[in-house]
N, C-alpha and C positions, 0 to 999 in steps of 0.2 A: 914503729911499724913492725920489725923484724918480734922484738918482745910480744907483741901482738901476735903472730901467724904461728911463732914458735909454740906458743900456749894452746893456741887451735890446734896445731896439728898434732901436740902432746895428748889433750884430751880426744882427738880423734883417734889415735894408738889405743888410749886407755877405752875405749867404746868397743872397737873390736876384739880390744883382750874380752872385756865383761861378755859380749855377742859370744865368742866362741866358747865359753866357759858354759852360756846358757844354751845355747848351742849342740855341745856334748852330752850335758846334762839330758836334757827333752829328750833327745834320741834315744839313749841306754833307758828313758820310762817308759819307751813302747815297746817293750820286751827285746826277748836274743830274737838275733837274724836268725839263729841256726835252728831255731822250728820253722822258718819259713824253708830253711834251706835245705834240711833234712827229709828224704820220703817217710811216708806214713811207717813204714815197716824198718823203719832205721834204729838198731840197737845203743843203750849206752855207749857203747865201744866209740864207735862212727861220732856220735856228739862230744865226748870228750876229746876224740884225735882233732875236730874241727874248732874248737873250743880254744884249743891251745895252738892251732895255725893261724889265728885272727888274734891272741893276746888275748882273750878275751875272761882269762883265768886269773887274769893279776889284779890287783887293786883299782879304783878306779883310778885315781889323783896319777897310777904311773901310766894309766894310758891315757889321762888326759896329756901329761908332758911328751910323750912319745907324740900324740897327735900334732899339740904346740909346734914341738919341733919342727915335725916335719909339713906342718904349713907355712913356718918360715921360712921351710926351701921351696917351697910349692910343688910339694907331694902331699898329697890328702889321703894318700893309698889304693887300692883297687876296690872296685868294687864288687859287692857281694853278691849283688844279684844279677849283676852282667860282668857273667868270668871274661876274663881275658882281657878288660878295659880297666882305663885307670878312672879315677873318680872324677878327677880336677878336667881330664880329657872329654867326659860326656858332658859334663858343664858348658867348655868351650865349644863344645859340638854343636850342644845345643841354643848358646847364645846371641847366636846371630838369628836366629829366628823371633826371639824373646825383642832383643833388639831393634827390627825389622817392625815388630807391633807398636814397638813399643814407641818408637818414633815416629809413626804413621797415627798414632791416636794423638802424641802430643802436637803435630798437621792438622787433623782434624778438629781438635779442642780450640786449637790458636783461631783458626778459620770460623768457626763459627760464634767464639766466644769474645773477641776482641770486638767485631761489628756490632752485635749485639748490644756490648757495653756502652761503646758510644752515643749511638743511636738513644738510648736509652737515658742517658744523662743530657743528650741534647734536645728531645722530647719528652723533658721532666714530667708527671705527675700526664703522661698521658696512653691512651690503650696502650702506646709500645712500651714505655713501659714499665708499664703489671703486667705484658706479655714477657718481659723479661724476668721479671721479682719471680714471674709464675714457671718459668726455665727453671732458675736457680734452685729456687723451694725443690722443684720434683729431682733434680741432680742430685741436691742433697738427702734427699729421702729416701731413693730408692736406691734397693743393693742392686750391684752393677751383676750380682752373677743372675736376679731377678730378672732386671732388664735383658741381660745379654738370651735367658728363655724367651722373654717374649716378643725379644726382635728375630730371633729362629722362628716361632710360632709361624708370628705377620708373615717376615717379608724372605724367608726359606718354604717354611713350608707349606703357607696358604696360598700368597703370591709367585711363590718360585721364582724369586727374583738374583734370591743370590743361593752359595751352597750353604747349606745345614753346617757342615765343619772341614777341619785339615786346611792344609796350607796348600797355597797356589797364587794363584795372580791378582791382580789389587779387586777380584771379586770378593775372594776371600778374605781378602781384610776388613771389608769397611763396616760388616756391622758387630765384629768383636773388639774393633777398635773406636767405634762408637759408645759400645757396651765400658770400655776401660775407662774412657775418657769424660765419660758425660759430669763424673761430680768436679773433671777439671773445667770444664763448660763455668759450669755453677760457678767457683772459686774467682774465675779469669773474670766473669763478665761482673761478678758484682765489685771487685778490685778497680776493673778498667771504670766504671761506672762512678763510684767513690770518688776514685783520680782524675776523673771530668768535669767533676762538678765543682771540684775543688780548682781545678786551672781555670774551668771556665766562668770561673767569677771574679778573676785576677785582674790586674789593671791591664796589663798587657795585652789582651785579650779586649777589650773593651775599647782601648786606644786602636789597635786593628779595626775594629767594627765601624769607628768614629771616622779611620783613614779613606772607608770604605773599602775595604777587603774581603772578596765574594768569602760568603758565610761559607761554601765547601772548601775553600784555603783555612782559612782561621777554624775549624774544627780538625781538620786532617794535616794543617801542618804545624800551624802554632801552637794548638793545645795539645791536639794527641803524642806532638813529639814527647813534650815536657812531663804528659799525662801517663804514657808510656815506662818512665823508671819503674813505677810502683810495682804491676805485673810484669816486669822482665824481671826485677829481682826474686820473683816467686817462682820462676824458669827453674831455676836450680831444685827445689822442692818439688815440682809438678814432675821432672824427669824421674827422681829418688822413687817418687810414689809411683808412680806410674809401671816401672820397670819391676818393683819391688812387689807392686800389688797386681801383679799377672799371673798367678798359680790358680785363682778361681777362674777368669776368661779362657785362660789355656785350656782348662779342664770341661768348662763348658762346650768349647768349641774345640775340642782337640786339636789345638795348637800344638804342634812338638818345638816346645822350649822348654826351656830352664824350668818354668813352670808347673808343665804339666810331666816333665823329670822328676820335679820334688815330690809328688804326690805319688806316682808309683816307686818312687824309692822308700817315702813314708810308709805303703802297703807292704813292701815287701823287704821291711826292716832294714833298708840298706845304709847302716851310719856313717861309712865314709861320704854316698854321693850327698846322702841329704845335710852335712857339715859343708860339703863343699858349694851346695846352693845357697845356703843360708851365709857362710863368710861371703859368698858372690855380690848375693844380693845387699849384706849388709856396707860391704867395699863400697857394692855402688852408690849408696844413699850417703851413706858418711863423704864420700868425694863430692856429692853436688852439695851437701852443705857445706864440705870445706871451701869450693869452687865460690858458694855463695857468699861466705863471711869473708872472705877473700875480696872480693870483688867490694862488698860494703866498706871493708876498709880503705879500699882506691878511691872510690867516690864518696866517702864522708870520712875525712881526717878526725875528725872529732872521736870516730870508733877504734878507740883503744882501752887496754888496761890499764889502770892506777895502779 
């Protein structure tokens, strides 16, 4: 077990070295900050003094180490396009926002996607559902920054039911967090569904039936307990993505997170914040699958290394 977790969390080290390597890279190919950072009428002179206050004069490989370094203190540097703030500090600033969505869609997806499931593996082969086959299909089909326009469209701006954008009270969350969540919808329901069909053909389940055991116990306690594993260990992945895949919803809906941070820091060249989004976000994915393989190991002894 220990030989197990140690090797996990070996190659999770090794994922974020490669991440911040590509990381560095990507950013230095969308040009110098200092045209964004320079006025129009700004001489040689001015670019070069600012050229050489950012390091931005030396080799890459040594400011990739410089950067290394000082993300293993957790310094990422200041930022460039918001003097007087540190990079890693707008990050945390703005994480709790990112956060806040981001856990409000994984609510809304569980809500709607578990019932769904069920349902649907307990009334096999009927409307309900191909009314679920036909959820899942369109979750997966459609891009969530698509959906997240056309629920502004509908139900902002034709309905005026909720706002158009920006952050506020759980008005403002539910149809960007709809918009994030819906291909979790998709994922959850047709997992739960799999995992029903498979408990509910089991002996155990059958002998309940036999005992006489009202058919809403033996679906919601018997089976769904048992049926349950499958999508709770995809928990760990749905969180990863979810939080990781919030820079298009934020930007749709001007959300101020971490999100819609990376994107104008991407406009306006800024390579400390936008490293420090991307280690953020990439932390956060690599921990829910450590969380997750972690947890596989607890509950099936069989998963280890040879």
């Amino acid at each position: 077990m220990k030989r197990y977790l140690i090797i996990r969390l070996f190659q999770s080290l090794l994922a974020m070295l490669a991440i911040s390597m590509i990381a560095f890279v990507l950013s230095h190919l969308s040009g110098s900050p200092v045209d964004a950072m320079l006025p129009d009428d700004a001489g040689p002179e001015e670019a070069e003094r600012l050229i050489r206050l950012w390091g931005l004069d030396r080799p890459y490989h040594e400011q990739y180490l410089v950067f290394l370094g000082n993300a293993l203190q957790g310094n990422l540097g200041d930022s460039i396009k918001w003097s007087g703030q540190t990079a890693m500090g707008l990050v945390l600033d703005r994480l709790p926002a990112t956060l806040q969505l981001g856990g409000f869609a994984i609510i809304v997806s569980t809500i709607i996607a578990l019932p769904i499931g069920v349902l649907a593996a307990v009334y096999k082969d009927s409307p309900f559902d191909s009314f679920g086959k036909l959820i899942a299909l369109l979750g997966q089909a459609m891009p969530n920054f698509w959906l997240g326009i056309v629920l502004i469209w509908v139900f902002a701006v034709t309905l005026n039911w909720f706002p158009t954008s920006g952050r506020g009270g759980l008005a403002n969350m539910i149809l960007p967090a709809i918009a994030m969540g819906w291909f979790q919808v998709a994922a959850l329901m047709r997992l739960t569904r799999s995992a029903m069909l498979e408990v509910l053909d089991s002996e155990y389940v059958k002998l309940a039936r036999i005992k006489g055991v009202p058919e809403w116990r033996v679906v919601w306690v018997h089976a769904f307990r048992n049926a349950a594993i499958v999508p709770l260990t995809y928990f760990g992945l749905i969180a990863g993505s979810i939080f990781t895949g919030s820079v298009v919803i934020e930007t749709v809906f001007a959300w101020p997170g971490t999100g819609l941070l990376a994107i104008d820091a991407i406009r306006g060249r800024d390579f400390p914040v936008v490293q420090a989004v991307v280690l953020t976000f990439a932390g956060v994915f690599i921990l829910a699958n450590l969380i997750v393989d972690t947890l596989y190991a607890y509950l099936d002894p069989r998963i280890r290394y040879r």
